[in-house]
PyMOL Python script that loads the backbone (N, CA, C, O; Angstrom):
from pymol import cmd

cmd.read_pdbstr("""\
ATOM      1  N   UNK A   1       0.809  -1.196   0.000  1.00  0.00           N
ATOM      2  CA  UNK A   1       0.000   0.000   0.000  1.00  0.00           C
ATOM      3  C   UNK A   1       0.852   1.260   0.000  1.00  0.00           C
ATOM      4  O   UNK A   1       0.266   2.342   0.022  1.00  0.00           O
ATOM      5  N   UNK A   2       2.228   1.221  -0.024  1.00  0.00           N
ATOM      6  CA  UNK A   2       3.305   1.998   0.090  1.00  0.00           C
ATOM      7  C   UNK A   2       3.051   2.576  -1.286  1.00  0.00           C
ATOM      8  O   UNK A   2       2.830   3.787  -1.278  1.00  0.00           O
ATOM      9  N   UNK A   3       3.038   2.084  -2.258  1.00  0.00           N
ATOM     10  CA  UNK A   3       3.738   2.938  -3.428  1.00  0.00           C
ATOM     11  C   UNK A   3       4.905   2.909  -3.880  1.00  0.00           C
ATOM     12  O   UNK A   3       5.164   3.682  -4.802  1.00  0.00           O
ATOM     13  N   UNK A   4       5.742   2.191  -3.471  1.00  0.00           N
ATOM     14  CA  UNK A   4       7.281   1.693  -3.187  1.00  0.00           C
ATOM     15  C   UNK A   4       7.500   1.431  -4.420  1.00  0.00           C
ATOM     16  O   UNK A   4       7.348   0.255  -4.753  1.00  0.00           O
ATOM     17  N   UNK A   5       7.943   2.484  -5.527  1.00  0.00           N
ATOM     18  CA  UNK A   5       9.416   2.322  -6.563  1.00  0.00           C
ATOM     19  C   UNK A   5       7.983   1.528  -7.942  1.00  0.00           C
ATOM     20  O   UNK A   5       8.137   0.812  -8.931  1.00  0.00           O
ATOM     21  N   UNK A   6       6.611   2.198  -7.233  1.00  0.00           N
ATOM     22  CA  UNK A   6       5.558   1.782  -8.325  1.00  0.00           C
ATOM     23  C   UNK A   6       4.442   2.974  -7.673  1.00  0.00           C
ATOM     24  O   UNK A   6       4.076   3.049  -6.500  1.00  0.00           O
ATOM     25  N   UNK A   7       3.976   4.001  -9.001  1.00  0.00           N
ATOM     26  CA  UNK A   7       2.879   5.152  -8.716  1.00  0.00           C
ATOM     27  C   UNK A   7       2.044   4.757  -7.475  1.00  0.00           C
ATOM     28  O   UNK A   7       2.241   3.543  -7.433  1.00  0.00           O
ATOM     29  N   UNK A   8       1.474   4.970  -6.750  1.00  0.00           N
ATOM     30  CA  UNK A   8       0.570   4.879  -6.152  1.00  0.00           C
ATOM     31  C   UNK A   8      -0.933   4.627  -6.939  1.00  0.00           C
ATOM     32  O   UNK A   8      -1.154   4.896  -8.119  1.00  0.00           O
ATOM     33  N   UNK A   9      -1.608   4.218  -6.262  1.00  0.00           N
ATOM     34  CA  UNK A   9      -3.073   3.896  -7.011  1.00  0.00           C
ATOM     35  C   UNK A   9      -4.159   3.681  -6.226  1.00  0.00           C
ATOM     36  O   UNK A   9      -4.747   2.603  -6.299  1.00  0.00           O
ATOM     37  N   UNK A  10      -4.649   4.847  -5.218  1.00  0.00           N
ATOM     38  CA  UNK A  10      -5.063   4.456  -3.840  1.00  0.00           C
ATOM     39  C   UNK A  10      -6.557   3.867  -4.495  1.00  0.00           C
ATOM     40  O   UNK A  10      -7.381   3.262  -3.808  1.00  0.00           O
ATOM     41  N   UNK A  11      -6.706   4.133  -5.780  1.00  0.00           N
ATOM     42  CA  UNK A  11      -8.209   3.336  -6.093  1.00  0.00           C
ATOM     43  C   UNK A  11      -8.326   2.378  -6.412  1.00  0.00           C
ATOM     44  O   UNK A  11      -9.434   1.845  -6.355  1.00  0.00           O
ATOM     45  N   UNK A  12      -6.968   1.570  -7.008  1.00  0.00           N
ATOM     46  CA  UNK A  12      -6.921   0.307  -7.208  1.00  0.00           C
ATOM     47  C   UNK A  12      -6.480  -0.268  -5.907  1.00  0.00           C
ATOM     48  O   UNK A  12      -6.457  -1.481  -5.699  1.00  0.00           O
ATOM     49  N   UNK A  13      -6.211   0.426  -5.237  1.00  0.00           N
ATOM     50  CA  UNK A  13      -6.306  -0.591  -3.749  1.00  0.00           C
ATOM     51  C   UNK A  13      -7.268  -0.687  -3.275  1.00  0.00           C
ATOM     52  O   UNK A  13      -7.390  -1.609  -2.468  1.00  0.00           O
ATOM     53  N   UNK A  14      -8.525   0.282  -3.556  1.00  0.00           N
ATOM     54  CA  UNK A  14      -9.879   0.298  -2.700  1.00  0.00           C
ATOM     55  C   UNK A  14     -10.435  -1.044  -3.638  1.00  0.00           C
ATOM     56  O   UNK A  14     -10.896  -1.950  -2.943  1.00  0.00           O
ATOM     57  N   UNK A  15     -10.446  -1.218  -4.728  1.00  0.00           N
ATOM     58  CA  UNK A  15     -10.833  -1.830  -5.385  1.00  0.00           C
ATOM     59  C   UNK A  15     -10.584  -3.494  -5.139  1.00  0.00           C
ATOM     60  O   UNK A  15     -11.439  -4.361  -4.954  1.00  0.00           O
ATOM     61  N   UNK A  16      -9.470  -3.595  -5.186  1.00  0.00           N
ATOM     62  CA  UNK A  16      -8.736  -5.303  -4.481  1.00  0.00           C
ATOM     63  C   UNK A  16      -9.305  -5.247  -3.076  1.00  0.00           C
ATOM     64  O   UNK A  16      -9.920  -6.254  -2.725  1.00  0.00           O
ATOM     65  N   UNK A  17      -9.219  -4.351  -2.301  1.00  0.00           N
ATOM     66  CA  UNK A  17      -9.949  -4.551  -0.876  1.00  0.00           C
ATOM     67  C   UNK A  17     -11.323  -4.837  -1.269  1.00  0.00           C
ATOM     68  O   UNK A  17     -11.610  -5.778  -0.530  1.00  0.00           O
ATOM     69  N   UNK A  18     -12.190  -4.628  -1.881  1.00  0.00           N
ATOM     70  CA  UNK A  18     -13.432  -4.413  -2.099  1.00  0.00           C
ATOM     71  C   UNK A  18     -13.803  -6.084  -2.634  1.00  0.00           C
ATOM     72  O   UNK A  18     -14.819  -6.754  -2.450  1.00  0.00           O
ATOM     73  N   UNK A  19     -12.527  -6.405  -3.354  1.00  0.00           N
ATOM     74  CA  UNK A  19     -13.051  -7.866  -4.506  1.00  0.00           C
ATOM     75  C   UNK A  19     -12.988  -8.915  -3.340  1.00  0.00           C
ATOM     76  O   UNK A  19     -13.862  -9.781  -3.284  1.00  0.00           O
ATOM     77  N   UNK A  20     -11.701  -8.854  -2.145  1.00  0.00           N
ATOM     78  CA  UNK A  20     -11.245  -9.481  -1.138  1.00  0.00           C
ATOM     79  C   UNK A  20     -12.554  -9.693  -0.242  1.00  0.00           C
ATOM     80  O   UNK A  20     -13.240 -10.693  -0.030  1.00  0.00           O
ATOM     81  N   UNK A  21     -12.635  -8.381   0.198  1.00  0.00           N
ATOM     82  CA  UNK A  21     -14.301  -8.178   1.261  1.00  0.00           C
ATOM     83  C   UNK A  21     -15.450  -9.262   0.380  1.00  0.00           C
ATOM     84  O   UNK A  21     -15.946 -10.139   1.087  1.00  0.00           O
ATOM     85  N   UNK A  22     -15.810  -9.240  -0.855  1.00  0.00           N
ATOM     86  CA  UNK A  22     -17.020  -9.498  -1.541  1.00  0.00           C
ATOM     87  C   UNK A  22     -16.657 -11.335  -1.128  1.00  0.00           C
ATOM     88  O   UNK A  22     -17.498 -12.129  -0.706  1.00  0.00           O
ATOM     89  N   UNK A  23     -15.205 -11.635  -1.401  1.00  0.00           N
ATOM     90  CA  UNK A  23     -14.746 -13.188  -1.248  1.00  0.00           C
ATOM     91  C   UNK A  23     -14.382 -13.683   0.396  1.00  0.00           C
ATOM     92  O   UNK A  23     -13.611 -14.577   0.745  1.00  0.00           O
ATOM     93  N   UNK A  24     -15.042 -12.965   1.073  1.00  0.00           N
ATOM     94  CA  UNK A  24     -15.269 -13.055   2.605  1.00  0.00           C
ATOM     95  C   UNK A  24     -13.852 -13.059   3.191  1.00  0.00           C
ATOM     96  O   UNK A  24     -13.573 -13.594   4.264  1.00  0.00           O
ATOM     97  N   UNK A  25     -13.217 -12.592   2.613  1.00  0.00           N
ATOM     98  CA  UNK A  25     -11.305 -12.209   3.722  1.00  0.00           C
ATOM     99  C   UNK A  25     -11.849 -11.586   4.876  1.00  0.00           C
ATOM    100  O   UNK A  25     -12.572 -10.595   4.781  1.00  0.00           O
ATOM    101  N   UNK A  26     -11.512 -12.166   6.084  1.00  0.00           N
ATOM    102  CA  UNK A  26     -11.462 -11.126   7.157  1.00  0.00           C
ATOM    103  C   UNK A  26     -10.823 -10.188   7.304  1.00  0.00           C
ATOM    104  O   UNK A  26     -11.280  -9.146   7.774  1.00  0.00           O
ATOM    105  N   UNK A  27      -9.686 -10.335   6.954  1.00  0.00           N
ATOM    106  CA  UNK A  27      -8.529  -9.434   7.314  1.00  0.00           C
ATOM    107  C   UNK A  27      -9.290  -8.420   6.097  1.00  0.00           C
ATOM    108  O   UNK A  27      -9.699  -7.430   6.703  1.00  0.00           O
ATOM    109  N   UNK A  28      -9.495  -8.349   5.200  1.00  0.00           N
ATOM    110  CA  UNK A  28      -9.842  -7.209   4.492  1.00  0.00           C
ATOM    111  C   UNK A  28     -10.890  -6.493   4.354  1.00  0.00           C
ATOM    112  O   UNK A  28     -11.166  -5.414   3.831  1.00  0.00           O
ATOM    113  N   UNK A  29     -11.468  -7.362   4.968  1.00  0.00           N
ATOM    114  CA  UNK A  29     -12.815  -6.553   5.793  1.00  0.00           C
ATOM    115  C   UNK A  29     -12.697  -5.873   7.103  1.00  0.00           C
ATOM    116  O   UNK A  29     -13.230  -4.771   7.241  1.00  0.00           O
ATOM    117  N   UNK A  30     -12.071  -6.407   8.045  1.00  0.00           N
ATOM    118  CA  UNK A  30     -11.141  -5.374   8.456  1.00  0.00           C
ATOM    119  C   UNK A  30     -10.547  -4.086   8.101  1.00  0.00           C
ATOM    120  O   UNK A  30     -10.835  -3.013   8.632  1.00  0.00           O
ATOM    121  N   UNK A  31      -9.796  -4.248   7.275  1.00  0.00           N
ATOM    122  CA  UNK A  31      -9.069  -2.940   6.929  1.00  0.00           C
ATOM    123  C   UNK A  31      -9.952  -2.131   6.646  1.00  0.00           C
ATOM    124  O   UNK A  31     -10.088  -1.113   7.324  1.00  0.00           O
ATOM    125  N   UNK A  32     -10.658  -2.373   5.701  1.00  0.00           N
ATOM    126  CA  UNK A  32     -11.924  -1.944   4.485  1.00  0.00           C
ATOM    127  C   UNK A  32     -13.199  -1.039   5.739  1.00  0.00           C
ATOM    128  O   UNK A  32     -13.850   0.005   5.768  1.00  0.00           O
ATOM    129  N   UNK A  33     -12.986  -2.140   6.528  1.00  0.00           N
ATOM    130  CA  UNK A  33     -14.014  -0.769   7.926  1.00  0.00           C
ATOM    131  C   UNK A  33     -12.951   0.058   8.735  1.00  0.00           C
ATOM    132  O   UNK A  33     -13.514   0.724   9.604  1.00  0.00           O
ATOM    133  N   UNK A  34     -11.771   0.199   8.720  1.00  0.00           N
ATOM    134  CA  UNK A  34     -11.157   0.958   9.568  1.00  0.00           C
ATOM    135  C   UNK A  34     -11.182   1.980   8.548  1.00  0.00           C
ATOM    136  O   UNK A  34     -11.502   3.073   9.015  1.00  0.00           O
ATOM    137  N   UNK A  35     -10.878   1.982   6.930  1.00  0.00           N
ATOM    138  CA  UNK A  35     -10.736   2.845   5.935  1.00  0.00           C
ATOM    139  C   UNK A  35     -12.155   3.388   6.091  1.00  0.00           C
ATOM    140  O   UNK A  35     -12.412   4.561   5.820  1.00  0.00           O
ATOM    141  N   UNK A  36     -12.947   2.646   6.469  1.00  0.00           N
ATOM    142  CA  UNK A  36     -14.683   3.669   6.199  1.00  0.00           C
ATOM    143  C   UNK A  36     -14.583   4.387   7.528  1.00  0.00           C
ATOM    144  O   UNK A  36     -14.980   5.549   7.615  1.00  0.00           O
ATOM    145  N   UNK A  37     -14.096   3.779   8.515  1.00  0.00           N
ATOM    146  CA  UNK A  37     -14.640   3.905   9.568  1.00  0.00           C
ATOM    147  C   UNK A  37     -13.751   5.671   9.600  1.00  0.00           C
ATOM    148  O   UNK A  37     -14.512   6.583   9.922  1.00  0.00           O
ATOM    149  N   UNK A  38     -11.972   6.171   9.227  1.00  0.00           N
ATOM    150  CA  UNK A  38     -11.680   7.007   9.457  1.00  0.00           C
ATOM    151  C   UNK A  38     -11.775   7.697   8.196  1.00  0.00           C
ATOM    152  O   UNK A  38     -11.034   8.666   8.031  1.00  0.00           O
ATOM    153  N   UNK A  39     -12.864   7.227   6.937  1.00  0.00           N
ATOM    154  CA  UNK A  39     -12.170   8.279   5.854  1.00  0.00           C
ATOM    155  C   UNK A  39     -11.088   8.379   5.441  1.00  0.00           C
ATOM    156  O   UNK A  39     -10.576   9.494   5.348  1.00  0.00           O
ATOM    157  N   UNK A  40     -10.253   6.956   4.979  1.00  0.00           N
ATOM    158  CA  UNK A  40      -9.202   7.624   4.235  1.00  0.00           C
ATOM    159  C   UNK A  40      -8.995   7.647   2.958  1.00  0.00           C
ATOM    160  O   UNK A  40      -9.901   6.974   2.468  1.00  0.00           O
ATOM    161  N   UNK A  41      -8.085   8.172   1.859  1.00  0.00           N
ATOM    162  CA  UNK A  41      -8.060   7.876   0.941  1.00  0.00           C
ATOM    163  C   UNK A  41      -8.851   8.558   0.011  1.00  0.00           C
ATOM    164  O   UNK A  41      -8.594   9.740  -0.218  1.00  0.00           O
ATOM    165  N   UNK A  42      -9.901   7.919  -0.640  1.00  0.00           N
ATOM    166  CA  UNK A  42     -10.955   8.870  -1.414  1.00  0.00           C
ATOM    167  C   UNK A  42     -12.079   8.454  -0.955  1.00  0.00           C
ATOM    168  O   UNK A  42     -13.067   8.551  -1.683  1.00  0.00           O
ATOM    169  N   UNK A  43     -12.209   7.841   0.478  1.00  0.00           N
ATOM    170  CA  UNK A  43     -13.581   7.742   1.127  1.00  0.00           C
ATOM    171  C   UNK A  43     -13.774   8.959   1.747  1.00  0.00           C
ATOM    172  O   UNK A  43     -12.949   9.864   1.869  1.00  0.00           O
ATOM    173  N   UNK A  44     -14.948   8.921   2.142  1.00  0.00           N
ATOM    174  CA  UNK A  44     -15.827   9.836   3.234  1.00  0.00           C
ATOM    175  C   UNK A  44     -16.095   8.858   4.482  1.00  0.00           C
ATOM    176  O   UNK A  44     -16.503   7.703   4.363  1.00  0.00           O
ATOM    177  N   UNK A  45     -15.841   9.414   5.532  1.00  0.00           N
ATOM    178  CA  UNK A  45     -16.006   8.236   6.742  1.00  0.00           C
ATOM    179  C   UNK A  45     -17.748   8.030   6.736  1.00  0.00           C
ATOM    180  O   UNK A  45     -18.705   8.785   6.566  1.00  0.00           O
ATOM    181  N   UNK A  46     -17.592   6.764   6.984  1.00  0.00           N
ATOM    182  CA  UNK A  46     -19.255   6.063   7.228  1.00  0.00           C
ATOM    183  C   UNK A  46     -18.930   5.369   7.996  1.00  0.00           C
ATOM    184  O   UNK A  46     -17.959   4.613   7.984  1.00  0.00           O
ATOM    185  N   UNK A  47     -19.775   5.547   8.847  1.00  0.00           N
ATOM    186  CA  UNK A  47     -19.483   4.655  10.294  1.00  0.00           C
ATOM    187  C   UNK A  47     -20.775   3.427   9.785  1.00  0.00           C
ATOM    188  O   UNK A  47     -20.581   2.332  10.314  1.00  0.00           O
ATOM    189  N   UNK A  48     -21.353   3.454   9.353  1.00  0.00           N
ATOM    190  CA  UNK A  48     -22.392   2.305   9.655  1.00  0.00           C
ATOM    191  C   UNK A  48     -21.873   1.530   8.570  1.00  0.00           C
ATOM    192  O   UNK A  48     -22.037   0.324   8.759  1.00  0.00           O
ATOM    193  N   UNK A  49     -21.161   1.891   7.233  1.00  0.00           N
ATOM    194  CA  UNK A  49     -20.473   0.677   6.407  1.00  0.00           C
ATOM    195  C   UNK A  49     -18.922  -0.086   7.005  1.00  0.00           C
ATOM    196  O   UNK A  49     -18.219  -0.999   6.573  1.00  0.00           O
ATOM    197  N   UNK A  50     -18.834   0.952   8.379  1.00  0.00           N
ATOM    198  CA  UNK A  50     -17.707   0.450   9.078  1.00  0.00           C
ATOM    199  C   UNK A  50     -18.312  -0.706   9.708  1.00  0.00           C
ATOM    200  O   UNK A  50     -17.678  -1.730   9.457  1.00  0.00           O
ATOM    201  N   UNK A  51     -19.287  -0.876  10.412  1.00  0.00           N
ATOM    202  CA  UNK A  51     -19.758  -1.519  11.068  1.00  0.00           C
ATOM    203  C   UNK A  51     -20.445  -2.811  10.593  1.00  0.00           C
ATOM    204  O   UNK A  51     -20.694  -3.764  11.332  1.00  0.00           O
ATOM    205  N   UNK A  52     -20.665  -2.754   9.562  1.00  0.00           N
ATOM    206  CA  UNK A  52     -20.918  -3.472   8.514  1.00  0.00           C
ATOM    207  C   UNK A  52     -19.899  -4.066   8.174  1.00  0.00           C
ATOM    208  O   UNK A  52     -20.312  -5.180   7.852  1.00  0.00           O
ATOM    209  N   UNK A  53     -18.716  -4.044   8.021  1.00  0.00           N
ATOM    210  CA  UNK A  53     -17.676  -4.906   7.835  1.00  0.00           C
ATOM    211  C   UNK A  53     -17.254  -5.333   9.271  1.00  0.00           C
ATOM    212  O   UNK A  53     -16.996  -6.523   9.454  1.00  0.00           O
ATOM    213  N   UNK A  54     -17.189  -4.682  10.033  1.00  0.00           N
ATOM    214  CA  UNK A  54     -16.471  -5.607  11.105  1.00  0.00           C
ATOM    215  C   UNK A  54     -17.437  -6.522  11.463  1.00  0.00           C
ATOM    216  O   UNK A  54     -17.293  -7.739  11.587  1.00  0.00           O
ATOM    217  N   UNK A  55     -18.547  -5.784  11.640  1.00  0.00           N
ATOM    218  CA  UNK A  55     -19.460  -7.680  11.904  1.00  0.00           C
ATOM    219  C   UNK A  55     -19.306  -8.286  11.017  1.00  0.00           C
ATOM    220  O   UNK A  55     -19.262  -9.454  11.405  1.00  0.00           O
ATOM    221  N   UNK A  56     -19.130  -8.219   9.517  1.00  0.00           N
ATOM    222  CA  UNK A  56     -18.938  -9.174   8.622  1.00  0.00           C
ATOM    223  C   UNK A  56     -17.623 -10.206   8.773  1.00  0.00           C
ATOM    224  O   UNK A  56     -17.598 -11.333   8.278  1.00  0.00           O
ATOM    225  N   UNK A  57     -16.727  -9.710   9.415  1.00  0.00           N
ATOM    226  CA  UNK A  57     -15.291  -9.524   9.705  1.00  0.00           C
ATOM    227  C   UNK A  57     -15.402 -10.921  10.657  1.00  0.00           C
ATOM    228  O   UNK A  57     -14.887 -12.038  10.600  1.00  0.00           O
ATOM    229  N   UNK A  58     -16.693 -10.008  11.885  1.00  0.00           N
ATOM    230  CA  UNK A  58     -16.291 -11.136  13.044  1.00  0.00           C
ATOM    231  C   UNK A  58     -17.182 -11.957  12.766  1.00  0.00           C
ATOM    232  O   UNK A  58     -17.091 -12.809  13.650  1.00  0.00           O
ATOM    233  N   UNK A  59     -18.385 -12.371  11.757  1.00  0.00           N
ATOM    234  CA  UNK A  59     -19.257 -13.393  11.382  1.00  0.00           C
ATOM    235  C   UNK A  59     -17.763 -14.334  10.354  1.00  0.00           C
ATOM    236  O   UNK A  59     -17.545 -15.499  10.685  1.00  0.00           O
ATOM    237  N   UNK A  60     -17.178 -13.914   9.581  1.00  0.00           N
ATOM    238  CA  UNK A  60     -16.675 -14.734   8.625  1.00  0.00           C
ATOM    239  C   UNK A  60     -15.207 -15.420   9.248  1.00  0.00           C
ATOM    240  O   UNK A  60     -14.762 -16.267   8.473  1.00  0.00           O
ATOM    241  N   UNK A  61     -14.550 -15.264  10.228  1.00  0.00           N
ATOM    242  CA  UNK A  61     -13.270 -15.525  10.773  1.00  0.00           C
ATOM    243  C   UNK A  61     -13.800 -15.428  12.658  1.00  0.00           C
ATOM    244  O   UNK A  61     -13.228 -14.615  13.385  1.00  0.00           O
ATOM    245  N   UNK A  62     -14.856 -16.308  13.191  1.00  0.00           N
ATOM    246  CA  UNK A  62     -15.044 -15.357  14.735  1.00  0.00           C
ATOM    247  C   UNK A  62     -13.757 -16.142  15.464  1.00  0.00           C
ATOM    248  O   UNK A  62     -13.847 -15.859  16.659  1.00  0.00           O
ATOM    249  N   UNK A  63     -12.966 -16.734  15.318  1.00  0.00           N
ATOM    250  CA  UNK A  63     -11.683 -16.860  15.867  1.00  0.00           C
ATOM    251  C   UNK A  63     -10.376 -15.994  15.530  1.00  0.00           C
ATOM    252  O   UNK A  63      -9.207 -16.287  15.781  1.00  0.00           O
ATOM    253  N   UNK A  64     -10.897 -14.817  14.877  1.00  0.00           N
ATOM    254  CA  UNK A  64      -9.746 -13.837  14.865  1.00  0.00           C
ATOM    255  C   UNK A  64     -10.132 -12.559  16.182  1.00  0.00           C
ATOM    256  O   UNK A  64     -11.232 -12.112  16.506  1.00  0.00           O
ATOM    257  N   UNK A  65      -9.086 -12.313  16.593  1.00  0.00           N
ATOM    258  CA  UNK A  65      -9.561 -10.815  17.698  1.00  0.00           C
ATOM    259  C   UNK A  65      -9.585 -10.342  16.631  1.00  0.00           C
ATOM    260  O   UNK A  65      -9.046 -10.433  15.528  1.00  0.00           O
ATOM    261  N   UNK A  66     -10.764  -9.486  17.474  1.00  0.00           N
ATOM    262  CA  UNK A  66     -11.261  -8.671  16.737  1.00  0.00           C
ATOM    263  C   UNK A  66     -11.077  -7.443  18.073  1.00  0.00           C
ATOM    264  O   UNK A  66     -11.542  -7.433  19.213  1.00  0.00           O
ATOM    265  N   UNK A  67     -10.095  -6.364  17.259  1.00  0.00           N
ATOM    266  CA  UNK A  67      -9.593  -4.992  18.249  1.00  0.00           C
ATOM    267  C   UNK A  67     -10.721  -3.703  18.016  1.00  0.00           C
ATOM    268  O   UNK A  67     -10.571  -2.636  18.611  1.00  0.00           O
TER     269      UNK A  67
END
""", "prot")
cmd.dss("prot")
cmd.show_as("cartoon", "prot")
cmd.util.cbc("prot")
cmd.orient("prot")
């Protein structure tokens, strides 16, 4: 997510997070609500699509902590 020695592309990262979330990754459903949850990037914070992933998060993996 660096950009490291390749352009940045913060929409093609929303995008792979998004395909990840749809294929039930926890971990990227995770991320994907901390990104809603603070607005980063080219979101607008939404707390209730935050919330929406982390329960999705802790329904699809409930043996991961969930912080």
């Amino acid at each position: 997510m660096n950009g490291t020695k390749i352009p940045q592309d913060t929409r093609r990262v929303l995008f792979y997070f998004q395909q990840a979330t749809d294929l039930g990754h926890s971990e990227s459903q995770m991320i994907s609500g901390y990104l809603y949850k603070v607005g980063a990037w080219d979101l607008k914070p939404d707390p209730l699509k935050a919330a929406e992933l982390f329960v999705c998060a802790s329904m699809t993996n409930p043996s991961d902590e969930i912080v």
